[in-house]
C-alpha positions as CSV (number, residue, x, y, z in Angstrom):
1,X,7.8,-22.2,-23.7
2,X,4.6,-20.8,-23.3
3,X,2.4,-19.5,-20.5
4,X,0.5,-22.2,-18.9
5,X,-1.2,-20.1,-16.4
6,X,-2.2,-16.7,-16.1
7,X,-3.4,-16.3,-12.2
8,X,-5.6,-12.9,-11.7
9,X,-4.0,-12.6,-8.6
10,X,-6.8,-12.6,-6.5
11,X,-3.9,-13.9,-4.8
12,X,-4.1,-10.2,-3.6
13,X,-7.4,-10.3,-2.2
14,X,-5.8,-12.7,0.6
15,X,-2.4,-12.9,0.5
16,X,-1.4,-9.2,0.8
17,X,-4.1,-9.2,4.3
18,X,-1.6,-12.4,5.6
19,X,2.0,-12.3,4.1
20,X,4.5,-12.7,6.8
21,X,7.4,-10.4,7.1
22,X,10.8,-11.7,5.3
23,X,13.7,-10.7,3.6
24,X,13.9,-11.6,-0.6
25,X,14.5,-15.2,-0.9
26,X,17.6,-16.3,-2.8
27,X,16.5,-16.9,-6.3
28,X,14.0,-13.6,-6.5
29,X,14.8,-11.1,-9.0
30,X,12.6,-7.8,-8.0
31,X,12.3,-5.1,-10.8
32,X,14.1,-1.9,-10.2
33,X,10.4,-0.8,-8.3
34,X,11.2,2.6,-6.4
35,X,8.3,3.5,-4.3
36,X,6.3,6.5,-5.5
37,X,5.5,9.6,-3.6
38,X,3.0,8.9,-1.1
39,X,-0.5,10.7,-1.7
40,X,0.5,12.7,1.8
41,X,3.5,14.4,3.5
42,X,4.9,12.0,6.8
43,X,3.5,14.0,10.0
44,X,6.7,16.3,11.4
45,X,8.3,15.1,14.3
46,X,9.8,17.1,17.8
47,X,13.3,15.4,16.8
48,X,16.3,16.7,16.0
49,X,17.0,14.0,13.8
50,X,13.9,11.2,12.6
51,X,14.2,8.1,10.4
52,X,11.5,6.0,9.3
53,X,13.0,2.9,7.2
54,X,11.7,0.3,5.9
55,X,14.2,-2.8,5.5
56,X,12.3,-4.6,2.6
57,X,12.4,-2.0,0.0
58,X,15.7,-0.6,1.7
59,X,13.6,2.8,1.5
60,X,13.3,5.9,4.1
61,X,9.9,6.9,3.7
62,X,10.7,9.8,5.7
63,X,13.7,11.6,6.7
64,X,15.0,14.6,8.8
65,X,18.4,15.1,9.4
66,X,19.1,11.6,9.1
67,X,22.7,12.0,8.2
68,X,23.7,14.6,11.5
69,X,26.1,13.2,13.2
70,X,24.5,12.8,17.1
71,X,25.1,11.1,20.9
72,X,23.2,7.8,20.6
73,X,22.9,7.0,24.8
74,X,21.3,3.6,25.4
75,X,20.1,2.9,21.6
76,X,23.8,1.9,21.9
77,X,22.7,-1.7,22.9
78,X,21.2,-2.6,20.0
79,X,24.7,-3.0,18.8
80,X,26.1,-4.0,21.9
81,X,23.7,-6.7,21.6
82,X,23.9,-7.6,18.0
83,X,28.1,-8.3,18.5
84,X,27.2,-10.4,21.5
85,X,24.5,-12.5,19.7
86,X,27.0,-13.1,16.9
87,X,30.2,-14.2,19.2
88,X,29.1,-15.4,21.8
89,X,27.5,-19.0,23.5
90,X,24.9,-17.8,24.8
91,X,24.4,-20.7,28.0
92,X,28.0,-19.2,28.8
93,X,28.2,-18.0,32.4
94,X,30.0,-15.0,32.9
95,X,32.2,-14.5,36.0
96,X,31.2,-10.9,37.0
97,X,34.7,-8.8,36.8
98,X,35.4,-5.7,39.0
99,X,35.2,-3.5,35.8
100,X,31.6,-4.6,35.6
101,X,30.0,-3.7,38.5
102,X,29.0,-0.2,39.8
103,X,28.8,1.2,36.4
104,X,27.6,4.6,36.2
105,X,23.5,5.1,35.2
106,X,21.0,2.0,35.2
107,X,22.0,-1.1,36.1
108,X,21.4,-4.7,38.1
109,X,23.6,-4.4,40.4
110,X,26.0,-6.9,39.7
111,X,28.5,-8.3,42.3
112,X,32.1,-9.3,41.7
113,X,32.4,-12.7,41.2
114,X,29.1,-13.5,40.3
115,X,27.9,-16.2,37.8
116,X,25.5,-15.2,35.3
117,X,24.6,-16.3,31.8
118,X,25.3,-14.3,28.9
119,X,21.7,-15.2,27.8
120,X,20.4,-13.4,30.9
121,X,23.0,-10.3,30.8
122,X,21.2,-10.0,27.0
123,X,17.8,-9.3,28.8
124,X,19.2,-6.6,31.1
125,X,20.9,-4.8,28.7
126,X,17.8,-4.6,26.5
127,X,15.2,-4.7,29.0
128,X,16.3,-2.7,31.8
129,X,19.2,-1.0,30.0
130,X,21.6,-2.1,32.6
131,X,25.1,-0.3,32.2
132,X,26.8,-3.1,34.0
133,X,25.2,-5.8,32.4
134,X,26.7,-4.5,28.8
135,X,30.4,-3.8,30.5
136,X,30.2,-7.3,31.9
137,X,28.8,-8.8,28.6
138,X,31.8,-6.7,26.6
139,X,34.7,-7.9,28.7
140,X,33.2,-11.6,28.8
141,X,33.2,-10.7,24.5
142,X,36.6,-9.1,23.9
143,X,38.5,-9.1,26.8
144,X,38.2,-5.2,27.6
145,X,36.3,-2.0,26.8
146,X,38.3,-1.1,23.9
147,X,38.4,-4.1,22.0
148,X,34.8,-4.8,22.2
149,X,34.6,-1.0,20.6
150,X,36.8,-1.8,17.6
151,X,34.0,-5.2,17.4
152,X,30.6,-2.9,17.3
153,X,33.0,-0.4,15.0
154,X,34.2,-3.5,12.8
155,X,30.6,-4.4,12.4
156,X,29.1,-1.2,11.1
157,X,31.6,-1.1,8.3
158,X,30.5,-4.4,7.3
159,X,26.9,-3.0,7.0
160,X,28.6,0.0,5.0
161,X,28.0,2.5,7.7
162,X,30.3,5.4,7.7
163,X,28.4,8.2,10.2
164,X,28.9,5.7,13.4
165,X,31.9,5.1,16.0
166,X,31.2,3.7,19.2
167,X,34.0,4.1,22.2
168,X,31.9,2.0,24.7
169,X,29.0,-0.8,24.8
170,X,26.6,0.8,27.0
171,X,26.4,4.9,25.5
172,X,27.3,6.8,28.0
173,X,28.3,9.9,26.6
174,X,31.2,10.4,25.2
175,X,32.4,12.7,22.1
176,X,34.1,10.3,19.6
177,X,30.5,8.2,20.3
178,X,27.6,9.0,18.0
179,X,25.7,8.0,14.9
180,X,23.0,8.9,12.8
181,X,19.5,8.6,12.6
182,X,19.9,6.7,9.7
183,X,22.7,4.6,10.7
184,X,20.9,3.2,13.8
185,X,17.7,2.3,11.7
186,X,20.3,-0.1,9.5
187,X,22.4,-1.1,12.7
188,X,18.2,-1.8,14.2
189,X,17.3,-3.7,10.6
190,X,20.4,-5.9,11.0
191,X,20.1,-6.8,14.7
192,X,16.2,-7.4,14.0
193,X,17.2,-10.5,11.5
194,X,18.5,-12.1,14.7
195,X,15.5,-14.3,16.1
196,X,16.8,-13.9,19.9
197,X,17.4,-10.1,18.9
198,X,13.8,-9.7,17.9
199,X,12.1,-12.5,20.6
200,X,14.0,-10.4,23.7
201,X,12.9,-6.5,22.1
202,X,9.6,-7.6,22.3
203,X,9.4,-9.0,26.1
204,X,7.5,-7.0,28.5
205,X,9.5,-8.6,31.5
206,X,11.7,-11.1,32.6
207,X,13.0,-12.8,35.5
208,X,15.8,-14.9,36.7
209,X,17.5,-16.1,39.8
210,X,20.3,-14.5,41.4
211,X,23.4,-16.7,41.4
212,X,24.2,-17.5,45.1
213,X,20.9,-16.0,46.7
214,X,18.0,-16.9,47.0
215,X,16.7,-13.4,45.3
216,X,15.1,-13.5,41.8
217,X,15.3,-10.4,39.6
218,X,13.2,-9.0,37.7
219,X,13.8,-7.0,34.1
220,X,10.9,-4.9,32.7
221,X,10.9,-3.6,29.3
222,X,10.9,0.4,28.7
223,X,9.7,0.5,25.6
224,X,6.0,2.1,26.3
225,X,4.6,1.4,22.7
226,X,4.6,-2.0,23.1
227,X,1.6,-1.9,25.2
228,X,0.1,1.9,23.5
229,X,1.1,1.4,19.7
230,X,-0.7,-1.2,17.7
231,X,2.1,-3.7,16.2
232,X,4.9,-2.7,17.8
233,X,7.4,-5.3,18.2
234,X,11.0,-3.5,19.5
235,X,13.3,-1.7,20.3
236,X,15.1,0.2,23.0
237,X,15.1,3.3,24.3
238,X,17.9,5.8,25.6
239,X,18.6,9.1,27.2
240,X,21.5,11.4,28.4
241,X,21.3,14.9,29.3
242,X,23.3,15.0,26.3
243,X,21.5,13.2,24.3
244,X,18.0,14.0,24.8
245,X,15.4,11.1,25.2
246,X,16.5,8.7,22.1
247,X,14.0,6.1,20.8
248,X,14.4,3.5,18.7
249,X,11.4,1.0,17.5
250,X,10.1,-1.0,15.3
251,X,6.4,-2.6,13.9
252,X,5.1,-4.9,12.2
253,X,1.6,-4.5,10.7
254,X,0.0,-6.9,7.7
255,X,3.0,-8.3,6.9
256,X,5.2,-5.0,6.2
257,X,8.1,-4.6,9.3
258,X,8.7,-0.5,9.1
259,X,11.7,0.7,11.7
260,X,11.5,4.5,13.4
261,X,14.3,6.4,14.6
262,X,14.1,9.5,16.5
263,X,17.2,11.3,18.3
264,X,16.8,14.3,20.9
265,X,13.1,14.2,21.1
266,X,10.7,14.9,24.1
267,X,7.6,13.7,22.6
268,X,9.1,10.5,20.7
269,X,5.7,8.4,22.0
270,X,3.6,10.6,20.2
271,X,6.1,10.8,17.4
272,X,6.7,7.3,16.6
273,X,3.2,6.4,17.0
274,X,2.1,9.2,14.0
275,X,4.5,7.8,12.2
276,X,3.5,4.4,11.6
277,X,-0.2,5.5,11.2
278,X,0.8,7.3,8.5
279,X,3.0,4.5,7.3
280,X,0.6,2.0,7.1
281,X,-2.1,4.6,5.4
282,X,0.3,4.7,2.5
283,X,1.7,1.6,2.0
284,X,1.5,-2.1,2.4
285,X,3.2,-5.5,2.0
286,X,3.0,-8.0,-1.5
287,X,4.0,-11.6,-0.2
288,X,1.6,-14.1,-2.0
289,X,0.8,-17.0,-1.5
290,X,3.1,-20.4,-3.0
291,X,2.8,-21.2,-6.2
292,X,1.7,-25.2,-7.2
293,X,1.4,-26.6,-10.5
294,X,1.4,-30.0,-11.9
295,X,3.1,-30.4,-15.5
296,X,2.5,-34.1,-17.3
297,X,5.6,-36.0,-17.4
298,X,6.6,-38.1,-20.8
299,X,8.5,-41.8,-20.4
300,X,9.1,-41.8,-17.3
301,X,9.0,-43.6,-13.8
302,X,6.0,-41.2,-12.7
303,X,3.8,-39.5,-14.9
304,X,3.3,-35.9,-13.7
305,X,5.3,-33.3,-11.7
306,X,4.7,-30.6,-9.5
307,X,6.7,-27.6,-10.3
308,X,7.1,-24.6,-7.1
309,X,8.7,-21.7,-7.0
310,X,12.5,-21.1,-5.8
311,X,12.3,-18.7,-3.1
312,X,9.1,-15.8,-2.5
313,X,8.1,-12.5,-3.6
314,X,8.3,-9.6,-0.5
315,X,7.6,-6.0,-1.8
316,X,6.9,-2.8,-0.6
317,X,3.5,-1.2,-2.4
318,X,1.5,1.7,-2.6
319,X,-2.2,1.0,-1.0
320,X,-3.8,2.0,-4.2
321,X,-1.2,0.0,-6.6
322,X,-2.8,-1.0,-9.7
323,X,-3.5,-4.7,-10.9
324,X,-1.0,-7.4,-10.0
325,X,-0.8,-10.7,-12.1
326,X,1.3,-13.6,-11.9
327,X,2.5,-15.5,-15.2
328,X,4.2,-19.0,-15.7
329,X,6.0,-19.2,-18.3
330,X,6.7,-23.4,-18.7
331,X,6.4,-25.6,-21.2
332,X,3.7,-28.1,-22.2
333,X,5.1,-31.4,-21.0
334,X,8.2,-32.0,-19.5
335,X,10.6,-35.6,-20.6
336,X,11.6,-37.5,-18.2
337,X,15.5,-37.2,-16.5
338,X,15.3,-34.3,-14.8
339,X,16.4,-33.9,-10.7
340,X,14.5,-31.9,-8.1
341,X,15.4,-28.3,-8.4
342,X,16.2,-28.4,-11.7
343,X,14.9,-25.3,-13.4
344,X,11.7,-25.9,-15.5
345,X,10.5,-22.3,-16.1
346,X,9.9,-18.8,-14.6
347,X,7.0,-17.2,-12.7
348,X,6.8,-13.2,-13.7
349,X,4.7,-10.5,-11.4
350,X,3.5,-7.4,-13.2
351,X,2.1,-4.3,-11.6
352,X,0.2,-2.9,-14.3
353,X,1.8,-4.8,-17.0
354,X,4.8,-3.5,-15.7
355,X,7.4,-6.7,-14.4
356,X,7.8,-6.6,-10.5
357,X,9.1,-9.6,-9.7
358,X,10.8,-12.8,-11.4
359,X,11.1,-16.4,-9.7
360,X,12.8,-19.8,-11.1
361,X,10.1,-22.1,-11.1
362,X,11.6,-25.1,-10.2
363,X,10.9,-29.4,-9.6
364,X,9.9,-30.7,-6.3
365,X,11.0,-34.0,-7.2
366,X,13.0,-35.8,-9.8
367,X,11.4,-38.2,-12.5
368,X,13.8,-41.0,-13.7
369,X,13.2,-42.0,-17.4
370,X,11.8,-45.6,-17.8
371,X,14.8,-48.4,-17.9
372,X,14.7,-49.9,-21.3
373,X,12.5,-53.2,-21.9
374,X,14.6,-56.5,-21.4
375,X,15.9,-58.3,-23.8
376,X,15.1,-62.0,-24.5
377,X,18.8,-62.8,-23.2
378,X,18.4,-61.4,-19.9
379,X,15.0,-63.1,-19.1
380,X,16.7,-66.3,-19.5
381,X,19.4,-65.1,-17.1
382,X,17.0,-64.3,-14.7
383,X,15.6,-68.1,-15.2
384,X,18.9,-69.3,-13.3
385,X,19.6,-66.8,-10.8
């Protein structure tokens, strides 16, 4: 083996301005790379509890109280939803049950008996926060209150989430309700892997008909930093007089998705907002751009092929990180009989000379060997046939 190609990444003049947002591909290997200090102190916040996470480096860049055990109101949903989204058909119509409708706190105003999709119950609950719409979408789930609990309780163990219980899907208050600051930034980094999740957060309104009328309603989003905070793409929002005004959101700018979380706070706008312009001061996304090389092929059926890379690089960096270069490590030529995918070599990042990242590099296609030449015996068979 030997390395082929030593790319400068100037790759990171470009690709770290428009790297998309996405989990570690299967197939990446990322050094151990725990971020480093940032060169200043994340603005305080008014909260009595604040998370800022970020889901690719599974870091908290900043943290207050994140493990205190608090009410949760209406940032509920995002579980709510997140069950839902993984159970159910969404083009399912839902009969309206008695249980559903006049549900204390915001709502829609669902009617017993009424038909409405679970698609459309999904927007209220996360645009309008509608109280009935996530009783209705629970009982259509699990059959009652309760059960659909034990669902949103069975799926924060699976995240390994051990400060949350939920008693209901909508977060009115309750004791034996509550989470952490923490807790709800995984639950948000979870639920923002589902596309409709993510796609719905992010809609400043919707409308649909009203089964049976001729009314159309109309959902509008809560979530003021969609419209104030540059790159804000989610979440949801919640208060209680128990609670205190509860926000959860998240952005997305250059590539690097960051998630805030901030529990009894009356200035959570302001809050969230400082936060990510600090955020984004101190750190930024690596996700460069594909890696295509062509290796000559010997006695085979083509005579070259390309080799890729299984799967991407996504990291977390400090702003100022040092130099960043990409190695391939493959050999000179390749012999022919070898399938696409098989494993030809391996791309290694370095920060500094330091290894960041490592990715199979791998064959787009498969090159057959050459069939042997013909004997004299078989060209006289072929005379006949």
């Amino acid at each position: 083996m030997y390395r082929l190609a030593t790319f400068l990444i100037f790759l990171t003049l470009f690709a770290l301005l428009l790297g998309a947002f996405s989990a570690p591909a299967v197939g990446m290997r990322a050094a151990a790379l725990a971020l480093p200090a940032p060169r200043h102190q994340p603005p305080g916040t008014s909260a009595e509890a604040t998370v800022l996470y970020d889901p690719q480096s599974d870091s908290f860049l900043a943290a207050k109280n994140a493990d205190r055990h608090l009410p949760m109101a209406s940032t509920t949903k995002i579980m709510t939803a997140l069950v839902v989204l993984e159970r159910c058909d969404l083009s399912a119509t839902v009969t309206v049950p008695r249980e559903a409708v006049g549900v204390e706190g915001s709502s829609i105003y669902l009617y017993e008996g009424e038909k409405i999709s679970v698609r459309t119950l999904l927007y209220a609950l996360l645009l309008s926060s509608a109280n009935d719409a996530a009783t209705a979408l629970a009982l259509h789930t699990a059959g009652s209150v309760p059960a659909f609990a034990a669902l949103m309780n069975e799926r924060a163990a699976s995240l390994g989430l051990s400060n949350t219980h939920f008693t209901n899907p909508h977060g009115l208050h309750d004791e034996d309700h509550f989470t952490t600051a923490g807790d709800l930034a995984l639950i948000t980094a979870a639920a923002m892997r589902n596309e409709l999740f993510a796609e719905i957060v992010q809609t400043p309104r919707y409308t649909a008909p009203q089964s049976g009328t001729e009314a159309t309603r109309l959902f509008l989003n809560h979530n003021r930093l969609l419209r104030t905070c540059e790159g804000v793409v989610g979440v949801k929002t919640g208060f209680t007089r128990a609670s205190g005004r509860c926000l959860v959101s998240a952005a997305v700018r250059n590539g690097l998705l960051l998630i805030a979380v901030t529990l009894n706070d009356g200035n959570d706008w302001r809050d969230h907002a400082a936060l990510y312009d600090w955020a984004y001061s101190e750190y930024e996304a690596f996700t460069p751009q594909t890696v295509s090389i062509s290796l000559p092929v010997i006695g085979g059926e083509a005579s070259e092929v390309t080799v890729t890379a299984a799967g991407a690089v996504a990291l977390t960096l400090p702003v100022d990180h040092g130099e960043i270069t990409a190695t391939a490590e493959l050999p000179h030529f390749l012999y022919a009989g070898f399938a696409a995918g098989d494993r030809l070599g391996t791309l290694v990042y370095r920060m500094d000379g330091r290894v960041i990242a490592i990715l199979p590099l791998i064959a787009a296609n498969g090159v057959e060997k050459n069939r042997m030449p013909r004997t004299f015996f078989e060209k006289i068979q072929d005379l006949f046939q």
